[in-house]
mmCIF file of the N, C-alpha and C atoms, coordinates in Angstrom:
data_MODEL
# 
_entry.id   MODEL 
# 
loop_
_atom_site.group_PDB 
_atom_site.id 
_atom_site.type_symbol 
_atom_site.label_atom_id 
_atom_site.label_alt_id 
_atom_site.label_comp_id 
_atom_site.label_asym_id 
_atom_site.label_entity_id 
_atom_site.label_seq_id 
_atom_site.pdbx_PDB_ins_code 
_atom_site.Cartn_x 
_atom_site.Cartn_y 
_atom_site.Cartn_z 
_atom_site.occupancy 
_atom_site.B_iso_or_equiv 
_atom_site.pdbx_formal_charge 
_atom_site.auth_seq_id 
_atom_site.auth_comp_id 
_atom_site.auth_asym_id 
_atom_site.auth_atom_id 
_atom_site.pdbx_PDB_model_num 
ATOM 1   N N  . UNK A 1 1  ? 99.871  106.744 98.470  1.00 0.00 ? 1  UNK A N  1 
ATOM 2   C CA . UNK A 1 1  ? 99.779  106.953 99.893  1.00 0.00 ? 1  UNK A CA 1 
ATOM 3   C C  . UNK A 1 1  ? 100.233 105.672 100.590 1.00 0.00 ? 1  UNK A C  1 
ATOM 4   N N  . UNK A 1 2  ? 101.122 105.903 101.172 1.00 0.00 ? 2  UNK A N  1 
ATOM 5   C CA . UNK A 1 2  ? 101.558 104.805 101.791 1.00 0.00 ? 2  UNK A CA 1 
ATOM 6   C C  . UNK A 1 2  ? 101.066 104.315 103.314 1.00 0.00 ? 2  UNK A C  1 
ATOM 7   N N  . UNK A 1 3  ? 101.448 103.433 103.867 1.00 0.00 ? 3  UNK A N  1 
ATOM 8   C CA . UNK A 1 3  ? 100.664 102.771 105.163 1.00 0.00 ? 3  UNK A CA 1 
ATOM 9   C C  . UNK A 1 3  ? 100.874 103.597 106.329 1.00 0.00 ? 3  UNK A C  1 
ATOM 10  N N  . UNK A 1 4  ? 101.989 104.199 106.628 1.00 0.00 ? 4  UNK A N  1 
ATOM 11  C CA . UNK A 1 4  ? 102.119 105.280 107.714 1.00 0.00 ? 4  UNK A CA 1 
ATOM 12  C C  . UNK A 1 4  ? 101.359 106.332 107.493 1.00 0.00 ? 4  UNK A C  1 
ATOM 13  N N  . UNK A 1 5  ? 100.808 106.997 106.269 1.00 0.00 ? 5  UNK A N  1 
ATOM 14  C CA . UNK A 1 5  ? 99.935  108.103 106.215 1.00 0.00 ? 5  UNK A CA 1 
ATOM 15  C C  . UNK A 1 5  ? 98.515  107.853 106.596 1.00 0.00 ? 5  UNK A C  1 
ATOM 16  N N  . UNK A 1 6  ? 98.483  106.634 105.812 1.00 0.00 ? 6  UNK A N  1 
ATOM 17  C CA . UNK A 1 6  ? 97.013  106.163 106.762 1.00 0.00 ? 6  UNK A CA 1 
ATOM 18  C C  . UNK A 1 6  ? 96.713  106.106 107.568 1.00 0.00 ? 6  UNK A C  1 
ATOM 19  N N  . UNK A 1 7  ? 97.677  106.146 108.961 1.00 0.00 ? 7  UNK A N  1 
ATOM 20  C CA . UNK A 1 7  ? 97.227  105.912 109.798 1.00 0.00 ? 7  UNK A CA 1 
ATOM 21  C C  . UNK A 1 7  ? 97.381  104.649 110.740 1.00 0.00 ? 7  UNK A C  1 
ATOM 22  N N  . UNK A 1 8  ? 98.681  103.604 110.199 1.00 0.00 ? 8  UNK A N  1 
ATOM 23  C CA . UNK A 1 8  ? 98.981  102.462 110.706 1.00 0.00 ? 8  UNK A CA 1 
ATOM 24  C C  . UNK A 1 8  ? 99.291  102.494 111.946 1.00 0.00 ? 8  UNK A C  1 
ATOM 25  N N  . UNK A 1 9  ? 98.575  101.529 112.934 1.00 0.00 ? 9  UNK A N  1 
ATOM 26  C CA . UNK A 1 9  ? 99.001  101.516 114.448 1.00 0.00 ? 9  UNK A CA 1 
ATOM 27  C C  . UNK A 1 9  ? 100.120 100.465 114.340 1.00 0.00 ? 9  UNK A C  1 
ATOM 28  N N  . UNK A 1 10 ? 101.381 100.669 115.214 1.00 0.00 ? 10 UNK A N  1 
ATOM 29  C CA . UNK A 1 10 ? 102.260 99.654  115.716 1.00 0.00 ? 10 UNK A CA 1 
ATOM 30  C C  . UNK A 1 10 ? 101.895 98.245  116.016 1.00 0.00 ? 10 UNK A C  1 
ATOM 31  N N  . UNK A 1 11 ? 102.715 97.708  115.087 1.00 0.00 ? 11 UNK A N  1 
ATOM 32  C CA . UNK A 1 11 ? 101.988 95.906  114.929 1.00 0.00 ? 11 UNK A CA 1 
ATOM 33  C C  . UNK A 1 11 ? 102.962 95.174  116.329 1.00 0.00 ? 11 UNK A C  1 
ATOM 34  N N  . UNK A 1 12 ? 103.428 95.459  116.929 1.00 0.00 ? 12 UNK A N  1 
ATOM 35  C CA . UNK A 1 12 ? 104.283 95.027  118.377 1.00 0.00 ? 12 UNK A CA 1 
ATOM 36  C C  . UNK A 1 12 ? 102.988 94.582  118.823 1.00 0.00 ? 12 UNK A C  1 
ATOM 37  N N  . UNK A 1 13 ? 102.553 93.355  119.780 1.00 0.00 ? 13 UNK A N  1 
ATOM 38  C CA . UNK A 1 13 ? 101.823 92.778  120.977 1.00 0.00 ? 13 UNK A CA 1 
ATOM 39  C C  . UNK A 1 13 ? 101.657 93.668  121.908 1.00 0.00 ? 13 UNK A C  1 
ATOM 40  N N  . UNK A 1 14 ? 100.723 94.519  122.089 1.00 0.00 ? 14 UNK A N  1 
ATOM 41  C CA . UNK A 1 14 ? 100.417 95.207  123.401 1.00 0.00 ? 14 UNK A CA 1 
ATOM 42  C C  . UNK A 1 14 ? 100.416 96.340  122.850 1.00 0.00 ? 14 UNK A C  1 
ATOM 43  N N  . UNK A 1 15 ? 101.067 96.921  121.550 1.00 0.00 ? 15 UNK A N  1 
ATOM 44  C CA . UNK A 1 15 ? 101.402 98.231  121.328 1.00 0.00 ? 15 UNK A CA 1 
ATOM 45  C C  . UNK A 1 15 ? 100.193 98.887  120.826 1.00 0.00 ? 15 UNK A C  1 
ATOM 46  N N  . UNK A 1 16 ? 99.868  100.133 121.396 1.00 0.00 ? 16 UNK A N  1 
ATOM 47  C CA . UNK A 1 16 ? 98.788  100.726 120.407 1.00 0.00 ? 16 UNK A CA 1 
ATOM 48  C C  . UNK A 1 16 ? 99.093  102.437 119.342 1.00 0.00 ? 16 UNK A C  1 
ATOM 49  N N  . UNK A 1 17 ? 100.471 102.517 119.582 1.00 0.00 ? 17 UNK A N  1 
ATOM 50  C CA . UNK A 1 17 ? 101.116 103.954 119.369 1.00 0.00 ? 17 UNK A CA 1 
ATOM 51  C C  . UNK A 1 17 ? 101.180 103.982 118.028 1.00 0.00 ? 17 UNK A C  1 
ATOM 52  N N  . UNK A 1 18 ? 100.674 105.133 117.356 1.00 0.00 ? 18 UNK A N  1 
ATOM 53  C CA . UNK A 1 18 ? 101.214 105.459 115.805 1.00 0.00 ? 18 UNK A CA 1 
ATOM 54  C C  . UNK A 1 18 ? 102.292 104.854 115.442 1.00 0.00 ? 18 UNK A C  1 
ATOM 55  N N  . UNK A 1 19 ? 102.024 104.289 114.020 1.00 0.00 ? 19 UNK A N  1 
ATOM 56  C CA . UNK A 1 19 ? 103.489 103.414 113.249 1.00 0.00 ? 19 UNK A CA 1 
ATOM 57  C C  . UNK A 1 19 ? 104.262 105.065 113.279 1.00 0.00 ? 19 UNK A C  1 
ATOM 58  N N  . UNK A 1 20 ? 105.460 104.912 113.025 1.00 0.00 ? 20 UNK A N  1 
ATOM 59  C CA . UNK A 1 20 ? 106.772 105.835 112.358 1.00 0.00 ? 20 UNK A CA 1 
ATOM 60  C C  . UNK A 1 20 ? 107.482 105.190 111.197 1.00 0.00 ? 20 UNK A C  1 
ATOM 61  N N  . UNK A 1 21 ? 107.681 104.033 111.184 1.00 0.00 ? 21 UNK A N  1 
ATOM 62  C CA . UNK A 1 21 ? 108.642 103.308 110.014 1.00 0.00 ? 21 UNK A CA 1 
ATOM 63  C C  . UNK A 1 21 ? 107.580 101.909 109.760 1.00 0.00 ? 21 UNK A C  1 
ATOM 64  N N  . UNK A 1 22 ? 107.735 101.728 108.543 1.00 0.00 ? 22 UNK A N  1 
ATOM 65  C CA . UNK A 1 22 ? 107.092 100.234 107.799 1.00 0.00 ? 22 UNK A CA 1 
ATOM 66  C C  . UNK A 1 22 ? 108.534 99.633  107.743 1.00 0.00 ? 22 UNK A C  1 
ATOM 67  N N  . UNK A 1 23 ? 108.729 98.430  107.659 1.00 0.00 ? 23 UNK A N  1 
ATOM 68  C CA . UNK A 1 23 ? 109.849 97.478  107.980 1.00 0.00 ? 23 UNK A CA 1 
ATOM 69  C C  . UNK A 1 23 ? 108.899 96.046  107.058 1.00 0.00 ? 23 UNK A C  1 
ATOM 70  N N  . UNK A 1 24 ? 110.399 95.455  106.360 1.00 0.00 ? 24 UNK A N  1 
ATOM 71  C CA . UNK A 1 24 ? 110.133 93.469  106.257 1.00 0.00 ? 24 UNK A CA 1 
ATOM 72  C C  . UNK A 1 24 ? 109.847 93.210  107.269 1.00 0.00 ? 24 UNK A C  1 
ATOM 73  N N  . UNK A 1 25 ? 108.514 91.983  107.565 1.00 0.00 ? 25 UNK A N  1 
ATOM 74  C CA . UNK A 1 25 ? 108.168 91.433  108.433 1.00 0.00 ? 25 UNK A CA 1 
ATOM 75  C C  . UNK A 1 25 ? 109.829 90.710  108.976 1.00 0.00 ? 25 UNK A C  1 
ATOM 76  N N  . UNK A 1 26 ? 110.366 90.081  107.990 1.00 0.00 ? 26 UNK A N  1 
ATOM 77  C CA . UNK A 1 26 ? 110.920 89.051  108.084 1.00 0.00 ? 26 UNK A CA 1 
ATOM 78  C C  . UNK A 1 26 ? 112.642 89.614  109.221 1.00 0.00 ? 26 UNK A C  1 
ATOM 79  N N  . UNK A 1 27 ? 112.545 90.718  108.752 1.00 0.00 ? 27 UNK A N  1 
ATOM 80  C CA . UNK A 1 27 ? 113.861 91.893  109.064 1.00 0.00 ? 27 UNK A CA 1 
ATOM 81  C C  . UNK A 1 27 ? 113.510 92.282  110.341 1.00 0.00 ? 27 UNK A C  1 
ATOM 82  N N  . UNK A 1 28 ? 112.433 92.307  111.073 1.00 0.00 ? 28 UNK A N  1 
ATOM 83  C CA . UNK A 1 28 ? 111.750 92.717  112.600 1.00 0.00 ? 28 UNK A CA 1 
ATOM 84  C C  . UNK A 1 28 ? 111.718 91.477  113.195 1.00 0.00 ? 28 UNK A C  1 
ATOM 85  N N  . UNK A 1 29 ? 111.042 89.848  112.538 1.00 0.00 ? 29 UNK A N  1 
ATOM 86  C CA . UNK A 1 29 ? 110.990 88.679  113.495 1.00 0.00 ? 29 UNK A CA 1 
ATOM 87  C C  . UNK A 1 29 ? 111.989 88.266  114.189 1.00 0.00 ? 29 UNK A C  1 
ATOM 88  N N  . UNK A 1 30 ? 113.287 88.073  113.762 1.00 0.00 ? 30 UNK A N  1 
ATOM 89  C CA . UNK A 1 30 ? 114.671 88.022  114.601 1.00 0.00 ? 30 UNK A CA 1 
ATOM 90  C C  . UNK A 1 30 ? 114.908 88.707  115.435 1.00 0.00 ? 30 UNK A C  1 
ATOM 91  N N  . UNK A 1 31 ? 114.302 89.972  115.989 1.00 0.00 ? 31 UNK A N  1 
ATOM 92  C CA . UNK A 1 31 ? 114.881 90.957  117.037 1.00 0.00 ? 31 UNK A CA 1 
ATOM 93  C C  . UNK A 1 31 ? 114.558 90.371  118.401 1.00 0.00 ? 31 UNK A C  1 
ATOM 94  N N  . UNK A 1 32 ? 113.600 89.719  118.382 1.00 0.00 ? 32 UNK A N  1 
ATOM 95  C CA . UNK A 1 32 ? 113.031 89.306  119.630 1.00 0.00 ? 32 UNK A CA 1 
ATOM 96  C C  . UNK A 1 32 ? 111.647 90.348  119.926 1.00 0.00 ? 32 UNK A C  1 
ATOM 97  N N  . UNK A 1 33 ? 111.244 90.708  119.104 1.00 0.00 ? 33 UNK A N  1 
ATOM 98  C CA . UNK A 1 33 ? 110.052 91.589  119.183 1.00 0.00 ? 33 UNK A CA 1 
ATOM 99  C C  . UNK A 1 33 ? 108.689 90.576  118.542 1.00 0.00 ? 33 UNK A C  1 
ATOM 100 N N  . UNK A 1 34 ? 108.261 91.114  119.077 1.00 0.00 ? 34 UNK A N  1 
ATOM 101 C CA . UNK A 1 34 ? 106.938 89.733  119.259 1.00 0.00 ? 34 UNK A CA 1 
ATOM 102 C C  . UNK A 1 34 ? 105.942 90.627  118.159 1.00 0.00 ? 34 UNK A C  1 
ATOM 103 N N  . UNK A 1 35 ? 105.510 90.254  117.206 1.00 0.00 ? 35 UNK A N  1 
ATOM 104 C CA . UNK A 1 35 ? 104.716 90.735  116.413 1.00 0.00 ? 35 UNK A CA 1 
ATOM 105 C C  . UNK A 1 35 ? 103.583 90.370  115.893 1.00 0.00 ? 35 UNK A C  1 
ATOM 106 N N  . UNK A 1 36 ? 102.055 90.762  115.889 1.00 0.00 ? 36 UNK A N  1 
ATOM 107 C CA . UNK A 1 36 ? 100.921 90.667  115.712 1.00 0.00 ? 36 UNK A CA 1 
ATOM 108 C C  . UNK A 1 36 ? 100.565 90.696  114.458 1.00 0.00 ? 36 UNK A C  1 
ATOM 109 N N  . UNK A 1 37 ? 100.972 90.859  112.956 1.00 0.00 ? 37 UNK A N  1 
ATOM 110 C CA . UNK A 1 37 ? 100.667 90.383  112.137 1.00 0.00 ? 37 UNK A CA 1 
ATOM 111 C C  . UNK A 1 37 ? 101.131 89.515  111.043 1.00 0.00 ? 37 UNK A C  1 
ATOM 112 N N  . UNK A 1 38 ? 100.608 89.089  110.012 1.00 0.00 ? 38 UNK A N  1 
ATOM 113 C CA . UNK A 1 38 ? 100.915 87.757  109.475 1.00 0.00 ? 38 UNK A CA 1 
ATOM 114 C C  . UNK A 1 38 ? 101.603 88.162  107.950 1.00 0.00 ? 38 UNK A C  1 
ATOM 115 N N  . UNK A 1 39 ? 101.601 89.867  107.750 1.00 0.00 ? 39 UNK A N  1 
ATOM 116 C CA . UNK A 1 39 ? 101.702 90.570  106.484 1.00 0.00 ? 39 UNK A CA 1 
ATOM 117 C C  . UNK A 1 39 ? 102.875 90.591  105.769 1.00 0.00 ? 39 UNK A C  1 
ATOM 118 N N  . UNK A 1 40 ? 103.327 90.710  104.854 1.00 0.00 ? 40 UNK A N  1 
ATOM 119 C CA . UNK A 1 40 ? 104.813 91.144  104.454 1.00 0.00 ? 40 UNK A CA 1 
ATOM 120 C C  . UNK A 1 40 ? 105.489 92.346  105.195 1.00 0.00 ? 40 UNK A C  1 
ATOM 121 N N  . UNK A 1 41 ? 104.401 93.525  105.650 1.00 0.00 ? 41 UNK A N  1 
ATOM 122 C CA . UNK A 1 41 ? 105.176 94.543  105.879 1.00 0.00 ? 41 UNK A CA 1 
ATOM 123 C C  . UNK A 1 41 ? 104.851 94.928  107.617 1.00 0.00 ? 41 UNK A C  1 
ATOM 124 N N  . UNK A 1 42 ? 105.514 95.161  108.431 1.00 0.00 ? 42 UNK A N  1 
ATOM 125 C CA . UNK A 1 42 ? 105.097 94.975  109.796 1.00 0.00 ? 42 UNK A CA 1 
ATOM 126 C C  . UNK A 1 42 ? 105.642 96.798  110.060 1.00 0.00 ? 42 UNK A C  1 
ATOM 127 N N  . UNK A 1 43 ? 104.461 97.563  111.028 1.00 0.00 ? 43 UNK A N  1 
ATOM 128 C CA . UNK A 1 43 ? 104.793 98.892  111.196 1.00 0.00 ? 43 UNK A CA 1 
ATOM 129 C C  . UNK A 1 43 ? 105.440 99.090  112.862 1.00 0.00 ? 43 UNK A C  1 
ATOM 130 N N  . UNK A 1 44 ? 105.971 99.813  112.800 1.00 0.00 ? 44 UNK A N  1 
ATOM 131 C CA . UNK A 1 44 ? 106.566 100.203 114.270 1.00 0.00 ? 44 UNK A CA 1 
ATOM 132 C C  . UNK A 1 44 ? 106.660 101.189 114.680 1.00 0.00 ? 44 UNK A C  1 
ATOM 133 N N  . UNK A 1 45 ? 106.373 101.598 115.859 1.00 0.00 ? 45 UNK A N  1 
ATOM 134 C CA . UNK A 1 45 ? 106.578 102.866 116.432 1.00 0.00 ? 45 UNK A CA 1 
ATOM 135 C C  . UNK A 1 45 ? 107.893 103.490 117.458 1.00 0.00 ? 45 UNK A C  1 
ATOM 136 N N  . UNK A 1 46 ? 107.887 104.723 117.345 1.00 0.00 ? 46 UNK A N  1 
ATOM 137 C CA . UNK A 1 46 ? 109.043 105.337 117.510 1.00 0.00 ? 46 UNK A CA 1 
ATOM 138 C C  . UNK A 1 46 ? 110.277 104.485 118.401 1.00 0.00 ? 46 UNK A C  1 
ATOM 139 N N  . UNK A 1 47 ? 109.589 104.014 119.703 1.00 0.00 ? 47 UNK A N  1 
ATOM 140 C CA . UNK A 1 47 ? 109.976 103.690 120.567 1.00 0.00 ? 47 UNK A CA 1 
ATOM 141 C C  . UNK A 1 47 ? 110.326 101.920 120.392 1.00 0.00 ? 47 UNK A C  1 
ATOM 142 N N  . UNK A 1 48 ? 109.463 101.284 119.483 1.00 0.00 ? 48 UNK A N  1 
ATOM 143 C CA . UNK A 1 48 ? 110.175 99.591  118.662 1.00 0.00 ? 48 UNK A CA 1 
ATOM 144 C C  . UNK A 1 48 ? 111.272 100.367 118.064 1.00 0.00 ? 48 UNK A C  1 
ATOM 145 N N  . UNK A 1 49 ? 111.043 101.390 117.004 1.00 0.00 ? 49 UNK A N  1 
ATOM 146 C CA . UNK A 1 49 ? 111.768 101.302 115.798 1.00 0.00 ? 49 UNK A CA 1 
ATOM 147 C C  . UNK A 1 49 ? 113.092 101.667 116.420 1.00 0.00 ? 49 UNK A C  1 
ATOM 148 N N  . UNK A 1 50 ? 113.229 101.803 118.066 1.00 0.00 ? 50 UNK A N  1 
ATOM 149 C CA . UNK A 1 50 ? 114.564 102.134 118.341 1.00 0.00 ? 50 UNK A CA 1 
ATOM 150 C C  . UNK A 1 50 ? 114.933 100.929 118.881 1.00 0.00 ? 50 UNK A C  1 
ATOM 151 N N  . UNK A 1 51 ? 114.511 99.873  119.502 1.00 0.00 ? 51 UNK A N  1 
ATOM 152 C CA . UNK A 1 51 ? 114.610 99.024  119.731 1.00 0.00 ? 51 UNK A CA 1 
ATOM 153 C C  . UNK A 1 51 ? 115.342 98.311  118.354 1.00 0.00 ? 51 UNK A C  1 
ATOM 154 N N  . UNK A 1 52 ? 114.592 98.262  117.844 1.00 0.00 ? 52 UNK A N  1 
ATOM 155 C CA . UNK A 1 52 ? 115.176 97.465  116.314 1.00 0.00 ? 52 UNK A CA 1 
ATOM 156 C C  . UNK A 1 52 ? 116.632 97.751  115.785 1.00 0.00 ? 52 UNK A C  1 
ATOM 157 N N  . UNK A 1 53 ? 116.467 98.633  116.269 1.00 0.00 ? 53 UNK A N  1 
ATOM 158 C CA . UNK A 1 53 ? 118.034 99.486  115.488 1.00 0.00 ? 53 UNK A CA 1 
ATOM 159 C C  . UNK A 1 53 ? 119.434 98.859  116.399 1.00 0.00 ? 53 UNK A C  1 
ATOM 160 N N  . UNK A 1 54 ? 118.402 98.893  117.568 1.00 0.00 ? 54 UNK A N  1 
ATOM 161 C CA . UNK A 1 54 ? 119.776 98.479  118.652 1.00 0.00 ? 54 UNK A CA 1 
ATOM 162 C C  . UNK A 1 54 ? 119.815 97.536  118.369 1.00 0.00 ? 54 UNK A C  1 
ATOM 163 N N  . UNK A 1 55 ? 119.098 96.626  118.534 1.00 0.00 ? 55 UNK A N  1 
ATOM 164 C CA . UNK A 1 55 ? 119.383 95.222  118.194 1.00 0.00 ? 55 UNK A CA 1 
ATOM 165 C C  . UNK A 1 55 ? 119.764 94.277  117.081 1.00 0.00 ? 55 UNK A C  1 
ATOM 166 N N  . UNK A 1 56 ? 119.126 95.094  116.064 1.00 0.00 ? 56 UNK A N  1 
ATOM 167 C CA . UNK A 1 56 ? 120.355 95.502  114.917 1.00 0.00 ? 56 UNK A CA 1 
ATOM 168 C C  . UNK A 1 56 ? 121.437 95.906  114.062 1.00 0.00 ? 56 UNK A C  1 
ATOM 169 N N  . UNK A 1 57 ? 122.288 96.551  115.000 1.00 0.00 ? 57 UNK A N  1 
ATOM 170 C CA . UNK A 1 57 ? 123.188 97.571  114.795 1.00 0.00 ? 57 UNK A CA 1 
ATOM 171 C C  . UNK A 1 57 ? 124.671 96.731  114.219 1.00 0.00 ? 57 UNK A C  1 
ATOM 172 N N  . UNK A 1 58 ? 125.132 96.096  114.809 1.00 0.00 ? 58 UNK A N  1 
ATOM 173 C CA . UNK A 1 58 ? 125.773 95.140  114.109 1.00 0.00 ? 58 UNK A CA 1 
ATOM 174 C C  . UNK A 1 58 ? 125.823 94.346  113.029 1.00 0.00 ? 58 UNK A C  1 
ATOM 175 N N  . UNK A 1 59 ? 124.673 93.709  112.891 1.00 0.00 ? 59 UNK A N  1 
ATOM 176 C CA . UNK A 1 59 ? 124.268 93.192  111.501 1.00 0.00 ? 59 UNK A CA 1 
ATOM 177 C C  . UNK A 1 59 ? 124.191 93.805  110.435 1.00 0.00 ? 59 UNK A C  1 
ATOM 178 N N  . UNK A 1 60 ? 123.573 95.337  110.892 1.00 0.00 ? 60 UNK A N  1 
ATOM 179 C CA . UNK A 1 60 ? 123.516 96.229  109.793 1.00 0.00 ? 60 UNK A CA 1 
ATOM 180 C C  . UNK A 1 60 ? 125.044 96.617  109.790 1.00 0.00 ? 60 UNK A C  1 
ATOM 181 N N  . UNK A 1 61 ? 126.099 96.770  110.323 1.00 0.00 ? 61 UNK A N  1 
ATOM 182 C CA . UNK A 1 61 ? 127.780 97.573  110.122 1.00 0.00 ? 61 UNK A CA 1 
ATOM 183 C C  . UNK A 1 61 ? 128.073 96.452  108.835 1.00 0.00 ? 61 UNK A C  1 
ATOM 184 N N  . UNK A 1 62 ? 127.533 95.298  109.709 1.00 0.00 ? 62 UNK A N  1 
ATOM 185 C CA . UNK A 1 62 ? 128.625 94.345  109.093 1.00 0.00 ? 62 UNK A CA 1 
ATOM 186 C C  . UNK A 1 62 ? 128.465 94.124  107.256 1.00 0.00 ? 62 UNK A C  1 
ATOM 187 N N  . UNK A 1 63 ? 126.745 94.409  107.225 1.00 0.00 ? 63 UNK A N  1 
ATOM 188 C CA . UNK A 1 63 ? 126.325 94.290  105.837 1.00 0.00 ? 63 UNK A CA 1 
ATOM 189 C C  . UNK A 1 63 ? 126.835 95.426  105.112 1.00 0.00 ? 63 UNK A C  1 
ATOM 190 N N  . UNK A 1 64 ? 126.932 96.834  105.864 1.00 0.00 ? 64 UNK A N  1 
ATOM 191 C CA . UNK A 1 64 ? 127.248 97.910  105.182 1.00 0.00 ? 64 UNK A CA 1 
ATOM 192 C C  . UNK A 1 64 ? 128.709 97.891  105.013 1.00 0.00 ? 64 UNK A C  1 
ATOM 193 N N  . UNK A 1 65 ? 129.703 97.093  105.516 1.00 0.00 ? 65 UNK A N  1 
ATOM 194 C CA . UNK A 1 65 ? 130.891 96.940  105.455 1.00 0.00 ? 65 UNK A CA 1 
ATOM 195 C C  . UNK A 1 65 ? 131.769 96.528  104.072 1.00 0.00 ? 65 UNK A C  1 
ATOM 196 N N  . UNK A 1 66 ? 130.351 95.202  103.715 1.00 0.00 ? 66 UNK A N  1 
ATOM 197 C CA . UNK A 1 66 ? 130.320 94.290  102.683 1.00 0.00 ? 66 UNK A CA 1 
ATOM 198 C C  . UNK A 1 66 ? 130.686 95.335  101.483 1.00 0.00 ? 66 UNK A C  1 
ATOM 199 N N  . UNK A 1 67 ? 129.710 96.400  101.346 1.00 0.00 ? 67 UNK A N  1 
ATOM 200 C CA . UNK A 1 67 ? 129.875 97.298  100.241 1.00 0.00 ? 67 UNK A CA 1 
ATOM 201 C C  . UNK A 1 67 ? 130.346 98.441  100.659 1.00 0.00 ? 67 UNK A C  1 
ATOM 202 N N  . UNK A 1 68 ? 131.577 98.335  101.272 1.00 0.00 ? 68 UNK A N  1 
ATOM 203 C CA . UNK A 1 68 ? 132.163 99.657  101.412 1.00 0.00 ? 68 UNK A CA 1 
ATOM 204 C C  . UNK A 1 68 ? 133.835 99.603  101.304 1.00 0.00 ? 68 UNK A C  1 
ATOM 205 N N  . UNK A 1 69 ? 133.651 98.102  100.832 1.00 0.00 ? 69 UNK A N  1 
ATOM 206 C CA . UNK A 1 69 ? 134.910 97.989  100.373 1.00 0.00 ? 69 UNK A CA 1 
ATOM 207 C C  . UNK A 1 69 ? 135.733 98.512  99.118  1.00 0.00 ? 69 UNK A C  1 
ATOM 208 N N  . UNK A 1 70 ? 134.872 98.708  98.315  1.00 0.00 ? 70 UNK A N  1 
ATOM 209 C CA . UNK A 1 70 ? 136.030 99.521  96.978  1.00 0.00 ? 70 UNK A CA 1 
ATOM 210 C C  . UNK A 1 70 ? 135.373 101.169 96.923  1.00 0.00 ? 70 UNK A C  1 
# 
């Protein structure tokens, strides 16, 4: 059973909304999203986890680019 079935609330500052996605802490601290715990795995809800994406969206082409070469 993993941490979203349990029941994980959104680790965002202020947030109190059901997690949707578990994420690397380390992969969420760069976004500019301010985050409340100290764990390896940081949860987010619908409305971060879109945030994240945007603000990630590039980084992620560019990595998926890496292996999409042959």
């Amino acid at each position: 059973m993993g941490i979203i079935a349990k029941g994980a609330k959104c680790n965002v500052t202020g947030c109190d909304k059901d997690g949707m996605r578990s994420l690397t802490t380390s992969k969420v601290e760069g976004t500019g999203l301010s985050i409340s715990t100290s764990s390896k795995r940081t949860v987010l809800c619908k409305e971060h986890y879109k945030e994240w994406k945007k603000a990630t969206k590039e980084d992620r082409d560019v990595e998926r680019a890496r292996f999409d070469r042959f």
